[in-house]
DRENGUMAR-795496 format. One line per 10 residues: number of its first residue (from 0); their letters; for each residue x, y, z of N, C-alpha, C. Coordinates in Angstrom, 3 decimals, decimal comma. Atoms other than C-alpha are relative to their C-alpha. Last residue first. Example, Ala and Ser with C-alpha at 12.3 -4.5 7.8 and 13.67 -1.06 7.14 Angstrom:
2
1	SA	-0,820 -1,190 -0,060 13,670 -1,060 7,140 -0,770 1,090 0,730 | 0,890 -1,190 0,000 12,300 -4,500 7,800 0,900 1,200 0,000
END
This chain:
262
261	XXXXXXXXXX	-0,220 -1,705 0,347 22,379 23,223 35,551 -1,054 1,220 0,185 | 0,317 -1,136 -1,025 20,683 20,369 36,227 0,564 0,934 0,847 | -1,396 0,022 -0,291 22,335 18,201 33,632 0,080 0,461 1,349 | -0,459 1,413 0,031 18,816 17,148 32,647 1,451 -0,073 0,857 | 0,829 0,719 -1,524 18,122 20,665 33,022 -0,013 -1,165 0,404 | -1,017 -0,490 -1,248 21,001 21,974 30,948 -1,432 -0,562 1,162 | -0,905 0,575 -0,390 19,587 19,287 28,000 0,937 0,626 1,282 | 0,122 1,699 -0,712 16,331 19,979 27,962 1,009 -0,230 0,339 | 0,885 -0,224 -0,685 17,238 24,076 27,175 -0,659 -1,180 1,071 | -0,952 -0,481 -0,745 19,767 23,218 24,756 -0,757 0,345 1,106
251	XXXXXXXXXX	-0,997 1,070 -0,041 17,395 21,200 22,603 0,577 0,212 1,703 | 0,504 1,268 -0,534 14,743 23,642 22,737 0,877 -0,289 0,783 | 0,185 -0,587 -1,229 17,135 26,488 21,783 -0,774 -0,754 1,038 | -1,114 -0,197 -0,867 18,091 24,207 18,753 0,100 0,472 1,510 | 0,004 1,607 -0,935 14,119 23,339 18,222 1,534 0,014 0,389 | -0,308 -0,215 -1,347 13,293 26,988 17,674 0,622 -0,940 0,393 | -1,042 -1,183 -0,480 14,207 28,107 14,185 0,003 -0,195 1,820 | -1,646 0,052 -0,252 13,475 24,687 13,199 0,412 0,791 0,510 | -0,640 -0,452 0,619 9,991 24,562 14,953 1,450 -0,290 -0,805 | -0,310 -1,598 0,223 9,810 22,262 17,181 -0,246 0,547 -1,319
241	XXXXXXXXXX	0,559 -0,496 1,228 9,193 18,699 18,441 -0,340 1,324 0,078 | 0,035 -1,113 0,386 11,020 16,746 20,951 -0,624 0,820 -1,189 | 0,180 -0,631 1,430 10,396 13,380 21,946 0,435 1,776 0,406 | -0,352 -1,217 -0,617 11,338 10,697 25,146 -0,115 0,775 -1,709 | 0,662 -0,565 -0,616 9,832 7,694 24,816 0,028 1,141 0,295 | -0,826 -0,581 -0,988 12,206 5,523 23,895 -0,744 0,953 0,939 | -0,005 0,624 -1,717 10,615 2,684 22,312 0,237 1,021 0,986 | 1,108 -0,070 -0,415 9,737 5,141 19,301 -0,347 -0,436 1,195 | 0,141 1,494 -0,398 13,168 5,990 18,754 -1,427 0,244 0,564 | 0,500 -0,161 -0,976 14,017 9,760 17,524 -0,412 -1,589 -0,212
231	XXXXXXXXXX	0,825 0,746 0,657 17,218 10,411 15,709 -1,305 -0,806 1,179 | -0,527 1,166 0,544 19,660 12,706 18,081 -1,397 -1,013 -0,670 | 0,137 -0,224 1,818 18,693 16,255 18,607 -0,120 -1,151 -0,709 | -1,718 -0,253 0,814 19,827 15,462 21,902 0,142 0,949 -0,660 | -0,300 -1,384 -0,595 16,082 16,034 23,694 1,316 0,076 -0,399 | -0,347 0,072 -1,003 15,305 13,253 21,161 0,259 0,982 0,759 | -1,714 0,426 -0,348 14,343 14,297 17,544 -0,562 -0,537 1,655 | 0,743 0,609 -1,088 10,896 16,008 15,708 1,117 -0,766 0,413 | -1,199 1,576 -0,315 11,786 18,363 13,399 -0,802 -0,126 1,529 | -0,749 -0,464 -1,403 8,905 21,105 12,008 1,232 -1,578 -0,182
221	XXXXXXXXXX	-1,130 -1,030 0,302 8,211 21,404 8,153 0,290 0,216 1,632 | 0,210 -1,807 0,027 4,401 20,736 8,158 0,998 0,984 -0,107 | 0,698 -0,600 0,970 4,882 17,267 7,240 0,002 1,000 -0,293 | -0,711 -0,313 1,215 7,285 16,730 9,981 -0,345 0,200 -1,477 | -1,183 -1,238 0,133 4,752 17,571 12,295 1,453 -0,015 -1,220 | 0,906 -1,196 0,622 1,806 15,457 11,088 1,302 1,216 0,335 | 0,394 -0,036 1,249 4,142 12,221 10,584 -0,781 1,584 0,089 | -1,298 -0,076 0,749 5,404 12,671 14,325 -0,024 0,081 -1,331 | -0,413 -1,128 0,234 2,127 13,236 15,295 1,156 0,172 -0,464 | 0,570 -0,944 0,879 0,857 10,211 14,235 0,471 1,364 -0,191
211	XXXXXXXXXX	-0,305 -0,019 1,330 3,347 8,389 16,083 -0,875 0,395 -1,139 | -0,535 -0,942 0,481 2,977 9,998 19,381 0,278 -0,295 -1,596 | 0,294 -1,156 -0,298 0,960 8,739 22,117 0,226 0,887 -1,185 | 0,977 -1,062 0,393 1,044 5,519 20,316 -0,766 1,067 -0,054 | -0,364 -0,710 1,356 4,755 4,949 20,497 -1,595 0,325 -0,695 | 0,157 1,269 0,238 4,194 5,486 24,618 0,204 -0,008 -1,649 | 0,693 0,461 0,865 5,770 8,228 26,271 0,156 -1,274 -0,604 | 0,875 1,118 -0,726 7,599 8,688 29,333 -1,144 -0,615 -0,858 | -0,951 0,788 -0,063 9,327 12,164 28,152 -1,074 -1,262 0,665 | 0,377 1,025 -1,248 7,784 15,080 27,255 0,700 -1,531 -0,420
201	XXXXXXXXXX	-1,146 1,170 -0,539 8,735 18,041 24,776 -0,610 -0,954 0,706 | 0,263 0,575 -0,951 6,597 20,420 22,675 0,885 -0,889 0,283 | -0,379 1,127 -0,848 7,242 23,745 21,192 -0,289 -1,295 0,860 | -1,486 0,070 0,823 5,632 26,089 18,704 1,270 -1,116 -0,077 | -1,132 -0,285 -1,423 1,957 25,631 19,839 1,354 -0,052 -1,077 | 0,763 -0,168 -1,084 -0,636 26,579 17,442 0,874 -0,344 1,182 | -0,416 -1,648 -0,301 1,477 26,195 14,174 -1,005 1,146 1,576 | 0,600 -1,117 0,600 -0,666 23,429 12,867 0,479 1,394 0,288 | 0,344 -0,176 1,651 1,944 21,030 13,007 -0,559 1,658 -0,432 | -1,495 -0,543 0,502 2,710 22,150 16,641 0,101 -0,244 -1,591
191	XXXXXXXXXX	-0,204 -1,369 -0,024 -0,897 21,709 17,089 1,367 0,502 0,045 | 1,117 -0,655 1,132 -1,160 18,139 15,993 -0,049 1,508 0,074 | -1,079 -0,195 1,259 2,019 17,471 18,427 -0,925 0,457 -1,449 | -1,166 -0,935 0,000 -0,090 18,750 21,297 0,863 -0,039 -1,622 | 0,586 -1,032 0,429 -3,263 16,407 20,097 1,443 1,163 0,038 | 0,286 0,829 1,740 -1,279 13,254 20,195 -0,625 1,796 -0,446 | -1,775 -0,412 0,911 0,528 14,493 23,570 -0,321 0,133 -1,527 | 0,153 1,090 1,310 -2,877 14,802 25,085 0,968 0,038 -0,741 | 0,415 1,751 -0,761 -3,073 16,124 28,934 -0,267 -0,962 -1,595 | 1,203 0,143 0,438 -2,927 20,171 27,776 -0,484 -1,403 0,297
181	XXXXXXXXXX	-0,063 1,526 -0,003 -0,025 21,201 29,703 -1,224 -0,509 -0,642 | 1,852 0,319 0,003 0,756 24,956 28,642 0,092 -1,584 0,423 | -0,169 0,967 0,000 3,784 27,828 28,539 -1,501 -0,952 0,362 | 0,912 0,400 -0,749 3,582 31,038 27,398 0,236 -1,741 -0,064 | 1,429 -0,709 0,018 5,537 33,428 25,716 -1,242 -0,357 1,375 | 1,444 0,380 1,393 8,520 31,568 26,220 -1,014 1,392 0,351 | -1,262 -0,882 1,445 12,057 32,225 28,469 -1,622 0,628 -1,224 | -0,778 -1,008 0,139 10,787 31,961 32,081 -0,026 0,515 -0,942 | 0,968 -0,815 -0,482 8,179 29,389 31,714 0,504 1,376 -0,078 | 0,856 -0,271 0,993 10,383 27,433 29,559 -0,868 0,903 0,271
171	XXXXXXXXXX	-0,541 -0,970 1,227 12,836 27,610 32,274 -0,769 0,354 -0,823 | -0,280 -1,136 -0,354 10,534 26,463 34,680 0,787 1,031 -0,532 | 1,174 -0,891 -0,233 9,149 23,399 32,862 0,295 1,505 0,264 | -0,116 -0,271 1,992 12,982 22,394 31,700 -1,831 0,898 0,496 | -0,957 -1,318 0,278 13,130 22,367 35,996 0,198 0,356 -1,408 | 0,406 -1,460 -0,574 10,216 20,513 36,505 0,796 0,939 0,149 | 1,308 -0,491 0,923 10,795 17,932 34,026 -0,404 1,239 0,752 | -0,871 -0,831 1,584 14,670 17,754 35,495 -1,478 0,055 -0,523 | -0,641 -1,408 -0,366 12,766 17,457 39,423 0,422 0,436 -1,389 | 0,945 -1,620 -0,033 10,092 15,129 37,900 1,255 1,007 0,578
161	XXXXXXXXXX	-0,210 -0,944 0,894 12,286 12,093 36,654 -0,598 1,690 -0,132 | -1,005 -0,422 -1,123 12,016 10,098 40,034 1,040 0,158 -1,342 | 0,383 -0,909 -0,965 8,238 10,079 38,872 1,647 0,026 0,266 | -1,335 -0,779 0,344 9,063 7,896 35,819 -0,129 0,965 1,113 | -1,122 0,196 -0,686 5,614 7,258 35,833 0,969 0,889 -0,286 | 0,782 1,024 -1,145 2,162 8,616 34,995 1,151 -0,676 0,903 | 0,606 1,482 0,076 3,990 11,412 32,712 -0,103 -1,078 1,241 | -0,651 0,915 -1,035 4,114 14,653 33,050 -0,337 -1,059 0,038 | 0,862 0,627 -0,666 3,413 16,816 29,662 1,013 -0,936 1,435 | -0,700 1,496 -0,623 4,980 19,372 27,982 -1,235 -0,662 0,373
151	XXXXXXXXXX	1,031 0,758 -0,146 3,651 22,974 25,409 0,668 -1,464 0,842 | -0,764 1,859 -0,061 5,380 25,493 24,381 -1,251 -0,996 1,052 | 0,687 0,462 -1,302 3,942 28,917 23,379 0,300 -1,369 0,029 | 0,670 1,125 0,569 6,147 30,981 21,290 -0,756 -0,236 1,259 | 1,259 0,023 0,783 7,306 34,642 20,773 -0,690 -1,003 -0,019 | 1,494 -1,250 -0,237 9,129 35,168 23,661 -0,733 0,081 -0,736 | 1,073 0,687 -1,170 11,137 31,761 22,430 -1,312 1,058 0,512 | -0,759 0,388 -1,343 12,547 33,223 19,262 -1,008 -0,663 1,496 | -1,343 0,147 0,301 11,743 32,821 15,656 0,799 -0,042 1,165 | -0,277 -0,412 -1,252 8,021 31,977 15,614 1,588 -0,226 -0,386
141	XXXXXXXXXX	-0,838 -0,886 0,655 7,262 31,192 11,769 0,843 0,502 1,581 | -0,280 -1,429 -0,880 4,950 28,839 13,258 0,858 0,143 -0,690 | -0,337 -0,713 -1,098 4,309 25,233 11,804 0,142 1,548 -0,149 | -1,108 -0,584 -0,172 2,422 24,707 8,718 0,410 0,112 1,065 | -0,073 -0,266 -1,176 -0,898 22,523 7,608 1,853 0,387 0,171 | -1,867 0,152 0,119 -2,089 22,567 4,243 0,187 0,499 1,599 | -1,717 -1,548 -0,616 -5,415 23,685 5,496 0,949 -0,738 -0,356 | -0,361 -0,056 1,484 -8,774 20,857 3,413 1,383 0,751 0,462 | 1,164 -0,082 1,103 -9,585 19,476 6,887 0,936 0,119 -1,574 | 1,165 0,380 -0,963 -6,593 19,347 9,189 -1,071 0,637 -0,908
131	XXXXXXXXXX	1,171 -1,076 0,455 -3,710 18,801 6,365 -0,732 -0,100 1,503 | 0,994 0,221 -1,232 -0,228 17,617 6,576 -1,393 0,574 -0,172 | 0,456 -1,218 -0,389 1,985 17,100 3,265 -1,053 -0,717 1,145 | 1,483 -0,809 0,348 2,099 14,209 1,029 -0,531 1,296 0,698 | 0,059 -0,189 1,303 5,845 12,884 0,914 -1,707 0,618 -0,025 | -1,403 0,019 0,649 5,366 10,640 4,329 -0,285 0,570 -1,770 | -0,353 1,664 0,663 1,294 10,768 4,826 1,254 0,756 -0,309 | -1,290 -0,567 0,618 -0,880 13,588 6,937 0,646 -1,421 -0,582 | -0,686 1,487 1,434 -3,998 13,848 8,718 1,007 0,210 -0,705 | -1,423 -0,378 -0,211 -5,506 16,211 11,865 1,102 -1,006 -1,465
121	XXXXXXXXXX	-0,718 1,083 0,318 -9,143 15,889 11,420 1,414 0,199 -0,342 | -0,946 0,013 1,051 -11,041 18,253 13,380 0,923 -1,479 -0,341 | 0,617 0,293 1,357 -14,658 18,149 14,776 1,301 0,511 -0,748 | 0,132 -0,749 1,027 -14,049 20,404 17,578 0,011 -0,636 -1,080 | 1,077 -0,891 -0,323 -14,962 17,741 20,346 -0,058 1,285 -0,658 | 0,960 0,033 0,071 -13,600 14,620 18,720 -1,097 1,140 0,796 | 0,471 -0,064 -1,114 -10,144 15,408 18,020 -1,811 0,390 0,005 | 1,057 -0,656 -0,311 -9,114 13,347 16,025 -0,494 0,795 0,922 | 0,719 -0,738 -0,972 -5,502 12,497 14,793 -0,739 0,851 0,073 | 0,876 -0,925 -0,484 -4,497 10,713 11,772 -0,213 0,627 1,424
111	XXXXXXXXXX	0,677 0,024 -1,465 -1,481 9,003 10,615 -1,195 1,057 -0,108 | 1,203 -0,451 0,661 0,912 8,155 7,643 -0,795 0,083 1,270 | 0,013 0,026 1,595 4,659 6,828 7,221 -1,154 0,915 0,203 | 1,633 0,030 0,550 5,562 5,695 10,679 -0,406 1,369 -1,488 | 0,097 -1,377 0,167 8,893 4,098 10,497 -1,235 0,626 -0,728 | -0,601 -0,567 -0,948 9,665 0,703 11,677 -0,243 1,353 0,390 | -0,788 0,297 -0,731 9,332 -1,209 8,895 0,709 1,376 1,248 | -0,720 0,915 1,025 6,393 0,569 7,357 1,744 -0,203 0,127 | -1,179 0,265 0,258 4,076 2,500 9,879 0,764 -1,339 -0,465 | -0,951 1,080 0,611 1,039 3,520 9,913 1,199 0,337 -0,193
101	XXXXXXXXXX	-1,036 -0,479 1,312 -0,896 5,959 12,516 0,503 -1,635 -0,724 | -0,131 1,925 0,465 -3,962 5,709 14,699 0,822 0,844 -1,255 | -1,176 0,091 0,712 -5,146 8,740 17,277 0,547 -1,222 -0,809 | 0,212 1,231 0,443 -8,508 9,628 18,894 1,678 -0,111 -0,935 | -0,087 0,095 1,076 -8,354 12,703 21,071 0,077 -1,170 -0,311 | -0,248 1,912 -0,113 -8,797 14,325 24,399 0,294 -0,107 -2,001 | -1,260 -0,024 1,064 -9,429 18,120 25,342 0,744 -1,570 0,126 | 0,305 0,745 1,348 -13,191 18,223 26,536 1,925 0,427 -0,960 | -0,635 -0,561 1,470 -12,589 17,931 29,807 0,175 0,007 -0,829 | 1,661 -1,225 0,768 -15,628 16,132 31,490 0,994 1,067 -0,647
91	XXXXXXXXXX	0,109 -1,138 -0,641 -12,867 14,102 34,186 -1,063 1,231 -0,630 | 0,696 0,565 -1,345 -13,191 10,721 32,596 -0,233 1,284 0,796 | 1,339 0,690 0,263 -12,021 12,162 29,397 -0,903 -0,221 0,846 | 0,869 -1,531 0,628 -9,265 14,830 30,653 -1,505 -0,409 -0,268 | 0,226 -0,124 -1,150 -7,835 11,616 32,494 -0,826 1,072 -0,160 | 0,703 0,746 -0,365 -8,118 9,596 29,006 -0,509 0,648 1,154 | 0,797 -1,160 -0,623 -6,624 12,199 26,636 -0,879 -0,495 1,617 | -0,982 -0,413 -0,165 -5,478 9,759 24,033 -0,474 1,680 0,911 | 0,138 -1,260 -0,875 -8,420 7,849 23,723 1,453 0,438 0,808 | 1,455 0,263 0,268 -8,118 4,575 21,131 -0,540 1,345 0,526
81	XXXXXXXXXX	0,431 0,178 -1,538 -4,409 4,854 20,905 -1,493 0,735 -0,315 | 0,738 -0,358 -0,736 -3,343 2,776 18,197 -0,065 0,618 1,176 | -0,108 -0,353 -1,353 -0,606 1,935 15,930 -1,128 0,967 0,524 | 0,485 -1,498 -0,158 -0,725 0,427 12,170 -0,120 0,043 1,657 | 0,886 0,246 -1,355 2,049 -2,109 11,526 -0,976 1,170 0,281 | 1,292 -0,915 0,113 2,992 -2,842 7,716 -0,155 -0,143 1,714 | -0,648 -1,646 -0,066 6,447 -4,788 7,985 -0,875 1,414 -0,040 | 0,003 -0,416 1,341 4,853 -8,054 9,602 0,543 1,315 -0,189 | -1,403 -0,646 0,189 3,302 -9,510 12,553 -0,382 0,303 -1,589 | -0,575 0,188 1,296 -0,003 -9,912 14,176 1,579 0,650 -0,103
71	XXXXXXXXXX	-0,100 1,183 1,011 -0,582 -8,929 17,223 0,201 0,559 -1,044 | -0,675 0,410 1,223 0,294 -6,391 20,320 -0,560 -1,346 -1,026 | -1,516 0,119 1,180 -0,929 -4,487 22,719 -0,336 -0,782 -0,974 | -0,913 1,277 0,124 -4,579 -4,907 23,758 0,896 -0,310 -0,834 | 0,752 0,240 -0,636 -5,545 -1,304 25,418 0,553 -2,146 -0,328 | -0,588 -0,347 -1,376 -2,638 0,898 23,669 -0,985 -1,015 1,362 | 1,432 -0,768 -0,711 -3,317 -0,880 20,330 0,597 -0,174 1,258 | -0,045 -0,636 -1,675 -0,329 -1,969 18,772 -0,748 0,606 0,225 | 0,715 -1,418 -0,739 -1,548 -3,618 15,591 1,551 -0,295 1,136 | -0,617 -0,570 -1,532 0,135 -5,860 12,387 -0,855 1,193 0,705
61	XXXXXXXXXX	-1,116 -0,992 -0,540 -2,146 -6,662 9,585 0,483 0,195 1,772 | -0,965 0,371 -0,259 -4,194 -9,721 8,692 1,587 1,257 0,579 | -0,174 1,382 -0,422 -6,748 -8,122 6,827 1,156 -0,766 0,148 | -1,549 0,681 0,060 -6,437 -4,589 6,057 -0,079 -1,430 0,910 | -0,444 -0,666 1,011 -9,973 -2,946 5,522 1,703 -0,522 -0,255 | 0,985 0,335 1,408 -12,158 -5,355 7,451 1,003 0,451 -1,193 | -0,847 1,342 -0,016 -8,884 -6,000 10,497 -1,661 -0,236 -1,476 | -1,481 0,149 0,150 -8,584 -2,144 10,436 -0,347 -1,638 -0,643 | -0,640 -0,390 1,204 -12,026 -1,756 11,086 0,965 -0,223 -1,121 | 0,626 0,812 1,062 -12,975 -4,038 13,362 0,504 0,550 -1,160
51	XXXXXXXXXX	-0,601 2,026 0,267 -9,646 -3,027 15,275 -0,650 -0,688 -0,958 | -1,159 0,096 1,051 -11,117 0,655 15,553 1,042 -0,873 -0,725 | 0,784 -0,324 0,745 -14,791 -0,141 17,210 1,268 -0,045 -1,678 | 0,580 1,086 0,917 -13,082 -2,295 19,509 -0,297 0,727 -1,499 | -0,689 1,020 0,870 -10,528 0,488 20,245 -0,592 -1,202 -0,652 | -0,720 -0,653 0,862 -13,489 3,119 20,952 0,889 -0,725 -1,004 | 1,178 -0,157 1,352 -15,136 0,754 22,813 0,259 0,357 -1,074 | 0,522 1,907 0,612 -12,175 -0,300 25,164 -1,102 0,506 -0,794 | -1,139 0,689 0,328 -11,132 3,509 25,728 -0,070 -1,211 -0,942 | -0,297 -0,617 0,883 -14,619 4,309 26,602 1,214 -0,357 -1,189
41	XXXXXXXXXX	0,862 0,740 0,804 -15,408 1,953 29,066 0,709 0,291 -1,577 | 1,234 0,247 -0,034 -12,423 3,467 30,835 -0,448 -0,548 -0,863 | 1,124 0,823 1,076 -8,700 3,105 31,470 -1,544 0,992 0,226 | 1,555 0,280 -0,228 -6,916 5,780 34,220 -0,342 -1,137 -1,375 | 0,118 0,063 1,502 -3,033 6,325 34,952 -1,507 -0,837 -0,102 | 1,015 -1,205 0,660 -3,193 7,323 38,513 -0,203 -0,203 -1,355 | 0,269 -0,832 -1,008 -1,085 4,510 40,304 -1,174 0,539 -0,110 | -0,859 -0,252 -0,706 -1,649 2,139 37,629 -0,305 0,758 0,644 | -1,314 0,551 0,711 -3,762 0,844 35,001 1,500 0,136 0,965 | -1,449 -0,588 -0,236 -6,879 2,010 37,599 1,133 -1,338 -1,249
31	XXXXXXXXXX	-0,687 1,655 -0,617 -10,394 1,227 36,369 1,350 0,931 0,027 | -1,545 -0,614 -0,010 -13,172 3,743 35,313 0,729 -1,101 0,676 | -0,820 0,709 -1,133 -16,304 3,190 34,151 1,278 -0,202 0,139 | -1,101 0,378 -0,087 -18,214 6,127 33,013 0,091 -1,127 1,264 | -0,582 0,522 -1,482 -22,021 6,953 32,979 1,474 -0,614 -0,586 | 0,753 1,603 -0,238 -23,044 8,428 29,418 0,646 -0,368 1,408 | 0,844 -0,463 -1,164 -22,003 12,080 28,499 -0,573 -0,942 0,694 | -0,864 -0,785 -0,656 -18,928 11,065 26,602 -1,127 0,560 1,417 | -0,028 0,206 -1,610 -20,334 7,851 25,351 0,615 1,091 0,733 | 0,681 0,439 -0,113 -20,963 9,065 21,788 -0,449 -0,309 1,572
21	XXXXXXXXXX	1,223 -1,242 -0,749 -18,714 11,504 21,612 -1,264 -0,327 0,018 | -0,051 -0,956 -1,088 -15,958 8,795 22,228 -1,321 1,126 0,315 | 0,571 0,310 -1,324 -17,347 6,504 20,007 0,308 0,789 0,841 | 1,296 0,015 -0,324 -17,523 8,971 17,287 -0,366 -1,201 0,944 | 0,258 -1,214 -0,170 -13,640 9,357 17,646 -1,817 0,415 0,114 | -0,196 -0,103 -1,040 -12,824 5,544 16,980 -0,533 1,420 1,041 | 0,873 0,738 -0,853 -14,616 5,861 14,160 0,040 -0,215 1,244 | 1,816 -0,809 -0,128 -13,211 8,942 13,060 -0,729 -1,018 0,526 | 0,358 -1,199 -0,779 -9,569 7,388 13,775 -1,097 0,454 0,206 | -0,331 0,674 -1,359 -10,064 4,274 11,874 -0,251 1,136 1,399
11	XXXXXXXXXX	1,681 0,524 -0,303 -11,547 6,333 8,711 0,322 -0,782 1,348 | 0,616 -0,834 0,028 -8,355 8,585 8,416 -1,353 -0,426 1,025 | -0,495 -0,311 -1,308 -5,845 5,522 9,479 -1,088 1,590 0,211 | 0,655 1,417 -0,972 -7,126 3,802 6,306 0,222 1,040 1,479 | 1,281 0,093 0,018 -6,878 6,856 4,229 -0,697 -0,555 0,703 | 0,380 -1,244 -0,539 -3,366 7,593 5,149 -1,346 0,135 0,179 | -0,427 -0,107 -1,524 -2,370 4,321 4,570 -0,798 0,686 0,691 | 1,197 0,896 -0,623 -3,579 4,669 0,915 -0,003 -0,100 1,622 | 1,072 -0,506 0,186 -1,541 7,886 0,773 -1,023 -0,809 0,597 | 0,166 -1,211 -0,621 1,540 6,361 1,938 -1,380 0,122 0,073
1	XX	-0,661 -1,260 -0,440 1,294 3,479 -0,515 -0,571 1,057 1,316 | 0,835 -1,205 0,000 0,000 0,000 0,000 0,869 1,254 0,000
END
């Protein structure tokens, strides 16, 4: 399948997944602990059923990672799931959440969507095809120095005896930026660094389906997306960066004296 086709499949996966959410959003929740604080619900599991039938009508036999029941099938086609990317925002009546499902072809994701199901946008993009949310060619920011941007992190469920260097790159950023923000959906954050709505985002503790759509919608648009190095970004790893170019050096340097904690 090319790119494009990909792109199509991971269009209609997403929206379905995305009209279960605003389907059950006002409906009684059931909530279950994954960990400490990291939340499941009904939702979650509906959403991904709804997006699995899909997938397994329109690509039969294909590789998943769905964030609810990892892993099957094999093969060099894998498409990646997270069914509700937003989950604590979900269960809580905040409406900033999202539906997310990308492809990727040995290794490297190629094509993706992200929904967000309470403004009715479709975030989409394919290796070589450009990013769009509806019909917008989608662009990062022109932002050239930090006082002009608005950055964007997240804290993740573990890794807790990683919060003093996340809370010290937080405090710089707070310092240097325009404005700084946590919004609770990495999938959606990196969709708005496409669209030139945030400039900067970083976080660390991620999963590869928090983020591999967005990685296709930001480098579409002409941002880089790396390690807090700079260095080539690993999906196991968990740790992302995504900028601007004119900003993502100052980024860089910015993760890396707090890490050093400098």
């Amino acid at each position: 399948m090319t790119p494009a086709e990909l792109e199509r499949i991971c269009v209609a996966a997403a929206q379905a997944g995305a009209q279960v959410l605003r389907e059950l959003l006002e409906k009684p929740r059931e909530i279950a602990l994954k960990g400490r604080i990291d939340l499941v619900t009904d939702a979650d599991r509906a959403s991904e059923e709804r997006i699995l039938a899909l997938l397994r009508q329109r690509v039969p036999g294909a590789a998943v990672l769905a964030e609810e029941s990892g892993e099957s099938g094999r093969g060099e086609l894998r498409f990646i799931v997270d069914p509700l990317d937003g989950t604590t925002n979900y269960a809580h009546g905040l409406p900033l959440f999202s539906c997310t499902v990308a492809a990727e072809v040995s290794g490297e994701p190629v094509a993706g969507c992200t929904v967000d199901p309470m403004r009715a946008e479709t975030f989409r993009g394919h290796r070589g095809g450009g990013a769009f949310v509806g019909a917008r060619r989608l662009s990062v920011s022109n932002a050239t120095a930090l006082d002009q941007a608005v950055v964007c992190t997240g804290f993740p469920y573990g890794h807790r005896e990683r919060l003093p260097e996340m809370i010290a790159a937080f405090g710089r950023f707070t310092e240097l930026a325009r404005g700084t923000r946590r919004l609770g959906s990495a999938a959606l954050d990196l969709a708005y660094v496409a669209s030139g709505r945030l400039d900067v985002f970083w976080e660390q503790g991620l999963k590869p389906w928090d983020v591999a759509a967005g990685i296709v919608l930001v480098r579409e648009a002409g941002g880089l997306v790396t390690r807090f190095d700079g260095s080539v970004l690993d999906l196991r790893d968990g740790e992302i960066l995504a900028a601007t170019p004119t900003l993502h050096d100052r980024a860089r340097s910015i993760l890396l004296e707090a890490r050093s904690g400098r």
